[in-house]
PDB file of N, CA, C and O in Angstrom:
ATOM      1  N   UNK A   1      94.125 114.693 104.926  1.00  0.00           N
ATOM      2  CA  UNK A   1      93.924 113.955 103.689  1.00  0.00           C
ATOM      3  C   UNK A   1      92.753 114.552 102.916  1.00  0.00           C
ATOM      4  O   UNK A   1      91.679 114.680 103.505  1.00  0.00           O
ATOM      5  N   UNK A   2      92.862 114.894 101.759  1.00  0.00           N
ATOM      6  CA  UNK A   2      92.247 114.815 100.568  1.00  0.00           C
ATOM      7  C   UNK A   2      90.698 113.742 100.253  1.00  0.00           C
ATOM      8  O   UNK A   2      90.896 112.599  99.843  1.00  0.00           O
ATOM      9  N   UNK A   3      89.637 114.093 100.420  1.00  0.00           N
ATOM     10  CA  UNK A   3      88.658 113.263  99.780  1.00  0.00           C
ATOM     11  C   UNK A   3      88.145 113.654  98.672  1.00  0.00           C
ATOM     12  O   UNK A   3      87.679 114.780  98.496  1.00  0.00           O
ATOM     13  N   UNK A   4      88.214 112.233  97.343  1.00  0.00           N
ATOM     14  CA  UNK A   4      88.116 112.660  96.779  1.00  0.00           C
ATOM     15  C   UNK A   4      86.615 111.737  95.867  1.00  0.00           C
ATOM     16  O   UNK A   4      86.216 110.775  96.523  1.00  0.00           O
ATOM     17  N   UNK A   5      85.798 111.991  94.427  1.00  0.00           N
ATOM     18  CA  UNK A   5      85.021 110.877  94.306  1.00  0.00           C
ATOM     19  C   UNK A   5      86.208 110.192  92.937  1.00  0.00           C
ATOM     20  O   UNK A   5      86.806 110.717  91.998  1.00  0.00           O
ATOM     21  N   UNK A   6      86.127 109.128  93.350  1.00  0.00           N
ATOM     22  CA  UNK A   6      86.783 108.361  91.971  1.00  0.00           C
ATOM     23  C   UNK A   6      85.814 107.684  91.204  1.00  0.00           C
ATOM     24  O   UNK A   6      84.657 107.532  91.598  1.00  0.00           O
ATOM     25  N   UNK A   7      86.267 107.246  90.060  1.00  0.00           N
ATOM     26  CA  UNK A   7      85.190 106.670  88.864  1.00  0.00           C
ATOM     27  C   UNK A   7      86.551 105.558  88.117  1.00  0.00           C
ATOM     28  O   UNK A   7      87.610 105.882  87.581  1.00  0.00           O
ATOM     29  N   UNK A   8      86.076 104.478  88.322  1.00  0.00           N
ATOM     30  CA  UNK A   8      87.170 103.483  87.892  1.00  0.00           C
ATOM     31  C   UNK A   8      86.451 102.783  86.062  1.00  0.00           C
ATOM     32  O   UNK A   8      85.614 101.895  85.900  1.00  0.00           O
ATOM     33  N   UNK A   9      86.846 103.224  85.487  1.00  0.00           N
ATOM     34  CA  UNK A   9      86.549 102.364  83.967  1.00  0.00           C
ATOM     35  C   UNK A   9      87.581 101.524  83.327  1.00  0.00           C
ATOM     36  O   UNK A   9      88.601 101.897  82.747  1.00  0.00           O
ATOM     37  N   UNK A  10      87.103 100.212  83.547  1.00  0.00           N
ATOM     38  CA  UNK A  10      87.766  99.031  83.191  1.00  0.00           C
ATOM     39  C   UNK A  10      87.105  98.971  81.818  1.00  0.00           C
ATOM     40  O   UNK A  10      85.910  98.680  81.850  1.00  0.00           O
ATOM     41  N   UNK A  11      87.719  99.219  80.457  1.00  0.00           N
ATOM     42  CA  UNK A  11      87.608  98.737  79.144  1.00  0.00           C
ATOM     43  C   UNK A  11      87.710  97.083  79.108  1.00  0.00           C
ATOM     44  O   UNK A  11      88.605  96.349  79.526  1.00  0.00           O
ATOM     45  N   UNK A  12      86.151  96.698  78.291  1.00  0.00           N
ATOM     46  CA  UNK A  12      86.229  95.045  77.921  1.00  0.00           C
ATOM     47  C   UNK A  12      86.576  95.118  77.099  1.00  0.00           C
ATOM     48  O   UNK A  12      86.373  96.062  76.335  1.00  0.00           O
ATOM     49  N   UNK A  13      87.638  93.615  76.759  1.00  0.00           N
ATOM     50  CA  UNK A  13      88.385  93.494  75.711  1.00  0.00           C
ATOM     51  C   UNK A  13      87.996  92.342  74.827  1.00  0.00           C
ATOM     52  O   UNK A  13      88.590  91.915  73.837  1.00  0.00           O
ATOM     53  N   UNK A  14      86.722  91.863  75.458  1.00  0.00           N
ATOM     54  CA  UNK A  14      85.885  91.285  75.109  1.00  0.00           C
ATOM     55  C   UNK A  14      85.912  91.412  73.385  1.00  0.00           C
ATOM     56  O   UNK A  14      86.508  92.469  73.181  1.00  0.00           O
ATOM     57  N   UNK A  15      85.615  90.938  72.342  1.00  0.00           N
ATOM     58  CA  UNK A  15      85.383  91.417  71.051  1.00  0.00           C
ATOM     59  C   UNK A  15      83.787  91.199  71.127  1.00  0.00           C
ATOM     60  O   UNK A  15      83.171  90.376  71.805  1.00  0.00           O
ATOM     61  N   UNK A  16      83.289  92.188  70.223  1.00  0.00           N
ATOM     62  CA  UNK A  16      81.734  92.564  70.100  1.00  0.00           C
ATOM     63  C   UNK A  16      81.413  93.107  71.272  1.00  0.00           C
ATOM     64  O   UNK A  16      80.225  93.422  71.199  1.00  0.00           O
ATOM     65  N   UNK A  17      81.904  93.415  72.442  1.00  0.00           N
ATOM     66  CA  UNK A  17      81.266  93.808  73.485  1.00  0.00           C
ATOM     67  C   UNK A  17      81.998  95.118  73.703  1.00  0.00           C
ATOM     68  O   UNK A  17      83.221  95.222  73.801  1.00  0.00           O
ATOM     69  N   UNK A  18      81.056  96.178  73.773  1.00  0.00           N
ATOM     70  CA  UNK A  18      81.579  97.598  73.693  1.00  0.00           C
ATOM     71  C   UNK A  18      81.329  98.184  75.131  1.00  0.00           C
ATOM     72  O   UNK A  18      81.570  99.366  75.372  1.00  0.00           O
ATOM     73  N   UNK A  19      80.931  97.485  75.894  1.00  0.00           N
ATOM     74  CA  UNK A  19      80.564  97.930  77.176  1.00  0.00           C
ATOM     75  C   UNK A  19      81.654  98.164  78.464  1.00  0.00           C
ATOM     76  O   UNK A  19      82.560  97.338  78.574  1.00  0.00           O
ATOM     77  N   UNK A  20      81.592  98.995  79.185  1.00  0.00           N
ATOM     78  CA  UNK A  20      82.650  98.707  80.167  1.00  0.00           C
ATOM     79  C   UNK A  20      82.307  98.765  81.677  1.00  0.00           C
ATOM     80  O   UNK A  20      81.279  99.351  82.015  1.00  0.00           O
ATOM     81  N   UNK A  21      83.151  98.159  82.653  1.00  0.00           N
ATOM     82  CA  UNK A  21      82.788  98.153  83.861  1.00  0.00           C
ATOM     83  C   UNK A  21      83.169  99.306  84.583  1.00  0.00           C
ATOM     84  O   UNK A  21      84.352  99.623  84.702  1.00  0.00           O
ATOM     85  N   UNK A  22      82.062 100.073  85.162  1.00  0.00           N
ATOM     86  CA  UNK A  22      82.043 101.576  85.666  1.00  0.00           C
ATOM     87  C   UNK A  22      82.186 101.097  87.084  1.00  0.00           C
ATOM     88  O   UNK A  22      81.288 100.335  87.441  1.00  0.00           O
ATOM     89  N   UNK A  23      83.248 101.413  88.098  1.00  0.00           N
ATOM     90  CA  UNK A  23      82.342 101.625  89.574  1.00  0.00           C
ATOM     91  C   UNK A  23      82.997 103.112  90.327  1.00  0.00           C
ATOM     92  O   UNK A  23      84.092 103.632  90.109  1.00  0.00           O
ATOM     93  N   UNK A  24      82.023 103.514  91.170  1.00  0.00           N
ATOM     94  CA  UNK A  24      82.455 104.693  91.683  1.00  0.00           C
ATOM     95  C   UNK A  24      82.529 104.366  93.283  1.00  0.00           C
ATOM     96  O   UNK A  24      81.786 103.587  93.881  1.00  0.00           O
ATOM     97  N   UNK A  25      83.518 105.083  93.799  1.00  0.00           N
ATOM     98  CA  UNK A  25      83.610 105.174  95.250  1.00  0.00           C
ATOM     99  C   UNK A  25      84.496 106.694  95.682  1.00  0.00           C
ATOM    100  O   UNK A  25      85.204 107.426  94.990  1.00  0.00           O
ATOM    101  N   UNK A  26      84.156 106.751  96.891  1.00  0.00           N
ATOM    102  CA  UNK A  26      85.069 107.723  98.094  1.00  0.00           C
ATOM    103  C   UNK A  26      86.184 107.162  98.365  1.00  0.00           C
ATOM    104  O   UNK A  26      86.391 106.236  99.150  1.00  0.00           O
ATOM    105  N   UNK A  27      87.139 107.903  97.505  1.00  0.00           N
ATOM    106  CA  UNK A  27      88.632 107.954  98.312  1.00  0.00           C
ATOM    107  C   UNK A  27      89.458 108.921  99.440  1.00  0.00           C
ATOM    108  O   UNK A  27      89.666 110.079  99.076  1.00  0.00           O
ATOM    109  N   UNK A  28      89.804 108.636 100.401  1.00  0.00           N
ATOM    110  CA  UNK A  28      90.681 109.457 101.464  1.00  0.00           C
ATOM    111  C   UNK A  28      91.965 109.306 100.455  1.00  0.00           C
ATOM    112  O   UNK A  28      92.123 108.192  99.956  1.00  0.00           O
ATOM    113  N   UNK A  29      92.720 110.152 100.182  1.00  0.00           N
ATOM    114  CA  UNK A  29      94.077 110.107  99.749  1.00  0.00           C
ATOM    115  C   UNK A  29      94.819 111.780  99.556  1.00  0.00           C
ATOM    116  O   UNK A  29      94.295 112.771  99.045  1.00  0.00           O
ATOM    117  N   UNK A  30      96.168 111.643 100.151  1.00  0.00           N
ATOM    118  CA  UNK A  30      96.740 112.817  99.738  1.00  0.00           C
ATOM    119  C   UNK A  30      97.276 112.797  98.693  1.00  0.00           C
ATOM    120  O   UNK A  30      97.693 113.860  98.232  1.00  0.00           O
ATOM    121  N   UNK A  31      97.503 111.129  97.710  1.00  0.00           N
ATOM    122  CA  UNK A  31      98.173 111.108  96.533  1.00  0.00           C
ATOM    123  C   UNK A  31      97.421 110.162  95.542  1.00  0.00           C
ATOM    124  O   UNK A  31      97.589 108.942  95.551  1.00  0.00           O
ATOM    125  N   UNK A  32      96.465 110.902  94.572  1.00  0.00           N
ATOM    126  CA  UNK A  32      96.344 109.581  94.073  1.00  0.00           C
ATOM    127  C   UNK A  32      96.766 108.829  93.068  1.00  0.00           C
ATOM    128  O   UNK A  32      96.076 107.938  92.573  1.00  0.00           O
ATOM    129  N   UNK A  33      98.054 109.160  92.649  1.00  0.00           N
ATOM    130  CA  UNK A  33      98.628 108.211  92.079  1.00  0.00           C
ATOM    131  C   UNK A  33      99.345 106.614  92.645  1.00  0.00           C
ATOM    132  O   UNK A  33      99.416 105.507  92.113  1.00  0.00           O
ATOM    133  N   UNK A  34      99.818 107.183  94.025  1.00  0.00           N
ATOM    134  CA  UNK A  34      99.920 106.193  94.694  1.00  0.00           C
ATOM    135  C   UNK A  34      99.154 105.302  95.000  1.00  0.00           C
ATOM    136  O   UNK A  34      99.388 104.099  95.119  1.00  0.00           O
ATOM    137  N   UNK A  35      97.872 106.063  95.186  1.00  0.00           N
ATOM    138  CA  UNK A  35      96.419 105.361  95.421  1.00  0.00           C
ATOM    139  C   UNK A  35      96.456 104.203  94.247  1.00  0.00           C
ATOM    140  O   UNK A  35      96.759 103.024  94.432  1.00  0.00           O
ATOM    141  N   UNK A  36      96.199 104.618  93.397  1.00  0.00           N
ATOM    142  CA  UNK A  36      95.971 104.061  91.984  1.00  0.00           C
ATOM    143  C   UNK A  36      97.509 102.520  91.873  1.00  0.00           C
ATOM    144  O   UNK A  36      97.382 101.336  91.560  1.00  0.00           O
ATOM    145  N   UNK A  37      98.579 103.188  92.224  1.00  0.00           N
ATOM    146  CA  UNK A  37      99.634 102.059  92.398  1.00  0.00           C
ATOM    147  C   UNK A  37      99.582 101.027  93.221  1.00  0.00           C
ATOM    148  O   UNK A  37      99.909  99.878  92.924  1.00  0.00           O
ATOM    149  N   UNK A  38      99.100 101.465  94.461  1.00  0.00           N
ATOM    150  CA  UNK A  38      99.091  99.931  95.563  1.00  0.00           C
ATOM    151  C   UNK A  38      97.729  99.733  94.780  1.00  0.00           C
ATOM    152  O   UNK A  38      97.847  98.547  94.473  1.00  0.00           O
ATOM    153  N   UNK A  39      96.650 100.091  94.320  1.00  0.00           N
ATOM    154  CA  UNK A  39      95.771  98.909  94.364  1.00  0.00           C
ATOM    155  C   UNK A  39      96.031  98.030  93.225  1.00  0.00           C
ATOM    156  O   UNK A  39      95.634  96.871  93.345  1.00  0.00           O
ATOM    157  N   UNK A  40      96.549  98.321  92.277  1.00  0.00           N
ATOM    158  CA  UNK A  40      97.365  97.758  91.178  1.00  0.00           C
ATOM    159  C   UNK A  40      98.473  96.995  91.155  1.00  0.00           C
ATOM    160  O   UNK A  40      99.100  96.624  90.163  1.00  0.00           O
ATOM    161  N   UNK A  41      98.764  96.698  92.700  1.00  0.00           N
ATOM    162  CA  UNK A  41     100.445  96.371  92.899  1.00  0.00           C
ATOM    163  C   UNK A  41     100.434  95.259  92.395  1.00  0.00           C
ATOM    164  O   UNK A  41     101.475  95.026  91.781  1.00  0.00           O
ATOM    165  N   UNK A  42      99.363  94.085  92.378  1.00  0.00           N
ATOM    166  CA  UNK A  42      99.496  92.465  91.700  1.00  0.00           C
ATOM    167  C   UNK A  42     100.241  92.434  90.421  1.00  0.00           C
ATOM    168  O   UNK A  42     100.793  91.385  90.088  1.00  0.00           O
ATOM    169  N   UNK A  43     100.322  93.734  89.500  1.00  0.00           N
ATOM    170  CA  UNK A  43     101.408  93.425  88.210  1.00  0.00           C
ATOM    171  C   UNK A  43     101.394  94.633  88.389  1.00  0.00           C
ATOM    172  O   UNK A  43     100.474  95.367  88.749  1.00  0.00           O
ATOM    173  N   UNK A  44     102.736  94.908  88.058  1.00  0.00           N
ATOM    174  CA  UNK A  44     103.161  96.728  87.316  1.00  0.00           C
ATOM    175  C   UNK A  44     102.527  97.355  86.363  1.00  0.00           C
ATOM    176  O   UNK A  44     102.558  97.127  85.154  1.00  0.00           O
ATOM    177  N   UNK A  45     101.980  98.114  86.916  1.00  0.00           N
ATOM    178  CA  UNK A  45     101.147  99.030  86.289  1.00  0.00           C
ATOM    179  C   UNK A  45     101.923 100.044  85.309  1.00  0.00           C
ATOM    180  O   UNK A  45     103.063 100.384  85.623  1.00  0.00           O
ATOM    181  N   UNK A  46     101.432 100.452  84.326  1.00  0.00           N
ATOM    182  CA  UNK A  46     102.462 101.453  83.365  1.00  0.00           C
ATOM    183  C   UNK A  46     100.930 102.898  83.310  1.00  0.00           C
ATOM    184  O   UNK A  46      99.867 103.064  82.713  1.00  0.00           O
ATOM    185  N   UNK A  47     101.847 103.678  84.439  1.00  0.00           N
ATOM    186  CA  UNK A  47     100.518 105.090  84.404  1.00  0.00           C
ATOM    187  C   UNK A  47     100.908 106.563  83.846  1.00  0.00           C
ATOM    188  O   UNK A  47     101.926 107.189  84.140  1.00  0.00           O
ATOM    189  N   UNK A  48      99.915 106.957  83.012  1.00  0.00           N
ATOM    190  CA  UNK A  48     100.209 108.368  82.783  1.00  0.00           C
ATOM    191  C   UNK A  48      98.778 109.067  83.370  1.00  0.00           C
ATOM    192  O   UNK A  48      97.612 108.678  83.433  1.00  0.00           O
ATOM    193  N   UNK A  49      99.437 110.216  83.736  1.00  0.00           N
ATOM    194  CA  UNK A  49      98.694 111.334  85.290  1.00  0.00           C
ATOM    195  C   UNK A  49      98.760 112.589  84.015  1.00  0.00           C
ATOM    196  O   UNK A  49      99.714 113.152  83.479  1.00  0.00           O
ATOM    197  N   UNK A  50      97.294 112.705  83.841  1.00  0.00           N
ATOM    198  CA  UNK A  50      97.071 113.830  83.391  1.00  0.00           C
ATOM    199  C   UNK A  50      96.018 115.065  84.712  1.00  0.00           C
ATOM    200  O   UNK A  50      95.000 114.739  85.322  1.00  0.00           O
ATOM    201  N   UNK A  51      96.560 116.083  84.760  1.00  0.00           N
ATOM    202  CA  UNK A  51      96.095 116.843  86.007  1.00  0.00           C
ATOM    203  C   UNK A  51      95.650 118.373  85.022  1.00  0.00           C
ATOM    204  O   UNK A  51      96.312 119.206  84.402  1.00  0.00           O
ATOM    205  N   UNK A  52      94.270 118.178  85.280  1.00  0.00           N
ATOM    206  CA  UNK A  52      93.770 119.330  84.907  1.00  0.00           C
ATOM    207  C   UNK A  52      93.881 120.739  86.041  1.00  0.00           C
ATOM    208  O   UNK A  52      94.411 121.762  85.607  1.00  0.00           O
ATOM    209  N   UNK A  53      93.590 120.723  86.842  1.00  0.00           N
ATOM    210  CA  UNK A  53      93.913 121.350  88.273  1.00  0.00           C
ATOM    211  C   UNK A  53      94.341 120.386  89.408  1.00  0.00           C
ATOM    212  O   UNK A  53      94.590 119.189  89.265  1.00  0.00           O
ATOM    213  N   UNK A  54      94.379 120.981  90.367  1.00  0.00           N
ATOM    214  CA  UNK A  54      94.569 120.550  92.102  1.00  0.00           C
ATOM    215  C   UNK A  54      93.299 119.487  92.460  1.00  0.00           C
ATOM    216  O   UNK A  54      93.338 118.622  93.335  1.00  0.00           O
ATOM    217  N   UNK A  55      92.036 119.812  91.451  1.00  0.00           N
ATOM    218  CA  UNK A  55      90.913 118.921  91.861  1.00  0.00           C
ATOM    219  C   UNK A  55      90.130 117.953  91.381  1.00  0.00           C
ATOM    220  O   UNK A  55      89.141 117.356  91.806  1.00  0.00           O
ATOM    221  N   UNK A  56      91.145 117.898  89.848  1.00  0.00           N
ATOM    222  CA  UNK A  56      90.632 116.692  89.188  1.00  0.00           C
ATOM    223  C   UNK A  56      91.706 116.436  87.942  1.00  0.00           C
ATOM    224  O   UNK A  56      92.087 117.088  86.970  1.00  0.00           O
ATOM    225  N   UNK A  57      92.044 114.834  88.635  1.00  0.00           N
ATOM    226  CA  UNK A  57      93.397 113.999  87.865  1.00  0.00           C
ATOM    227  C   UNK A  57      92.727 112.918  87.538  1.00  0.00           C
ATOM    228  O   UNK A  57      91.845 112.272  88.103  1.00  0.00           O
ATOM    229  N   UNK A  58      93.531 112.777  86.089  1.00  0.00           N
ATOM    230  CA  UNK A  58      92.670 111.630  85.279  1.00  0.00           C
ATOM    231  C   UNK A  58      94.476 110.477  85.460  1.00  0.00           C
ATOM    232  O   UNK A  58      95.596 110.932  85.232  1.00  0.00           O
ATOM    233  N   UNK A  59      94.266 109.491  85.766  1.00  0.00           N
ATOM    234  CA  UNK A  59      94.925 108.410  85.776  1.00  0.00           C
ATOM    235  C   UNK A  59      95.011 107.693  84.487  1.00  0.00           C
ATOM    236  O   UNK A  59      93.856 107.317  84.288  1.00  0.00           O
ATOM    237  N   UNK A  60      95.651 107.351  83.633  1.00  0.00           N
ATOM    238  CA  UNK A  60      95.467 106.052  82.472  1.00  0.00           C
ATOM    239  C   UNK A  60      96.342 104.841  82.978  1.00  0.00           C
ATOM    240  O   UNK A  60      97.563 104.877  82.820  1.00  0.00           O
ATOM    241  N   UNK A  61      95.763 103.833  83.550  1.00  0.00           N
ATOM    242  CA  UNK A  61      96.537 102.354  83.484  1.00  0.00           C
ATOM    243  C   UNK A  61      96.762 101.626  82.543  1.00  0.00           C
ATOM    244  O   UNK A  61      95.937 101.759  81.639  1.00  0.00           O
ATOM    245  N   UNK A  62      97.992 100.474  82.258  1.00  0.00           N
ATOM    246  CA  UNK A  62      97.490  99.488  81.513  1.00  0.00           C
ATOM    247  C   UNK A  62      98.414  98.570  82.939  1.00  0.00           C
ATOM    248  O   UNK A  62      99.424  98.901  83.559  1.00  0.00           O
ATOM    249  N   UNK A  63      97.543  97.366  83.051  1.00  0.00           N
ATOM    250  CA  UNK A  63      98.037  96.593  83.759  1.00  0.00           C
ATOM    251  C   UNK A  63      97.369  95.206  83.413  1.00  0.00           C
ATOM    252  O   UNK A  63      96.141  95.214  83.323  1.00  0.00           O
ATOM    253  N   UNK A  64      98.020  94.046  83.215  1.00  0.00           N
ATOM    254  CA  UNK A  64      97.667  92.886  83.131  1.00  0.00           C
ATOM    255  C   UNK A  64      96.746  92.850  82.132  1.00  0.00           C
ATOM    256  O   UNK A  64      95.671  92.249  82.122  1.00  0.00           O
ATOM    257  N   UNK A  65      97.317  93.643  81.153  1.00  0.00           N
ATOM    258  CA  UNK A  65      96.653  93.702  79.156  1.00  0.00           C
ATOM    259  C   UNK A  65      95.308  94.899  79.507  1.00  0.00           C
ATOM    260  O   UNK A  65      94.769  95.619  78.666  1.00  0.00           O
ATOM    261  N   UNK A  66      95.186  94.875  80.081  1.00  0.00           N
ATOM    262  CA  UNK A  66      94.065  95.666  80.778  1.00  0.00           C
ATOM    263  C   UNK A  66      93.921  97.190  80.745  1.00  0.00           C
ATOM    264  O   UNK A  66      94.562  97.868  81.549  1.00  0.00           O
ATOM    265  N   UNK A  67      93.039  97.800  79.776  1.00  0.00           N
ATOM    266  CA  UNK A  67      93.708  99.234  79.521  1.00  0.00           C
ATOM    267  C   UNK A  67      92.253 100.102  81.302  1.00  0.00           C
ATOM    268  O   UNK A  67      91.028  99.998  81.235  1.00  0.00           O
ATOM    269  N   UNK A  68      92.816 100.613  82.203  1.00  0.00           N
ATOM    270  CA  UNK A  68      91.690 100.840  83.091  1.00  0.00           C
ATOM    271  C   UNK A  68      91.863 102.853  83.238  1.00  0.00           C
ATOM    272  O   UNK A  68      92.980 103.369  83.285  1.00  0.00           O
ATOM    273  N   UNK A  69      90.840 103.514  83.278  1.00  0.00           N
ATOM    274  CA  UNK A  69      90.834 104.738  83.752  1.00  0.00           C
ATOM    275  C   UNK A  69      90.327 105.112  85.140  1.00  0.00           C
ATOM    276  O   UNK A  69      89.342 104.614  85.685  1.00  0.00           O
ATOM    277  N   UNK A  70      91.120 106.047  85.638  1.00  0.00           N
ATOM    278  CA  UNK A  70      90.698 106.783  87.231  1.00  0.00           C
ATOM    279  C   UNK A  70      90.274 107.803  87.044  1.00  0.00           C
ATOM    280  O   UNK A  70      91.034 108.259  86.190  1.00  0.00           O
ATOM    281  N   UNK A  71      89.468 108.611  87.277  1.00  0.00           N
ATOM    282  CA  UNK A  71      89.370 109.675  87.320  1.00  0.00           C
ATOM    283  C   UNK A  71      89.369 109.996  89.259  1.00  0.00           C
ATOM    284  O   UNK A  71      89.115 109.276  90.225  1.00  0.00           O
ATOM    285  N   UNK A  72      89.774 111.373  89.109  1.00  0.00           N
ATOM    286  CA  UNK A  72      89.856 111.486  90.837  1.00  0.00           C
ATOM    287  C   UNK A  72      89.497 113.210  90.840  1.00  0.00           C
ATOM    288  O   UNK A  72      90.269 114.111  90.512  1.00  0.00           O
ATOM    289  N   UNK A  73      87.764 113.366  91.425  1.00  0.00           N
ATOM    290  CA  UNK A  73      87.828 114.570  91.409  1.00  0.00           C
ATOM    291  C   UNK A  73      87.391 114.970  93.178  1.00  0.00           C
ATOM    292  O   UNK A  73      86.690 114.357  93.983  1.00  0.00           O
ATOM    293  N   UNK A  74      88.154 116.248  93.293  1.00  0.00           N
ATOM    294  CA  UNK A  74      88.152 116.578  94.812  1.00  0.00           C
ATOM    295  C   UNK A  74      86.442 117.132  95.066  1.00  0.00           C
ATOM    296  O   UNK A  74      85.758 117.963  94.468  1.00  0.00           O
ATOM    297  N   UNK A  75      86.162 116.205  96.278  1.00  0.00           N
ATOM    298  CA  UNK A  75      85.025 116.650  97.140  1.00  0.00           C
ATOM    299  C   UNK A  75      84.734 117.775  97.717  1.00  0.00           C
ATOM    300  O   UNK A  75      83.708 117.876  98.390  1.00  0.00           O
TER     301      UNK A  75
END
């Protein structure tokens, strides 16, 4: 398996509030789109996988009105 660092940005949809919720962690994964799908599984997620190389894929979600970004770059 693949380790990789991810960076999760949840856009507030808040009005007046331009801020967003950043968190970063270590992922084990050989896929991370899948990654990105089960943790999303509570509503269907609608994702587009943009892949710059083998070592860093940018994820776009929208799930539950919720527009969220992954980034996934290899360790």
């Amino acid at each position: 398996m693949a380790l990789y660092e991810m960076v999760r940005e949840i856009q507030n949809s808040c009005a007046n509030n331009q801020m967003r919720d950043v968190f970063f962690d270590e992922v084990e994964t050989d896929d991370p789109v899948s990654f990105v799908s089960n943790l999303l599984k509570a509503d269907p997620a609608r994702l587009t996988v943009e892949k710059n190389n083998e070592e860093n894929i940018t994820i776009f979600a929208e799930c539950s009105g919720l527009h969220q970004k992954f980034l996934f770059t290899r360790i």
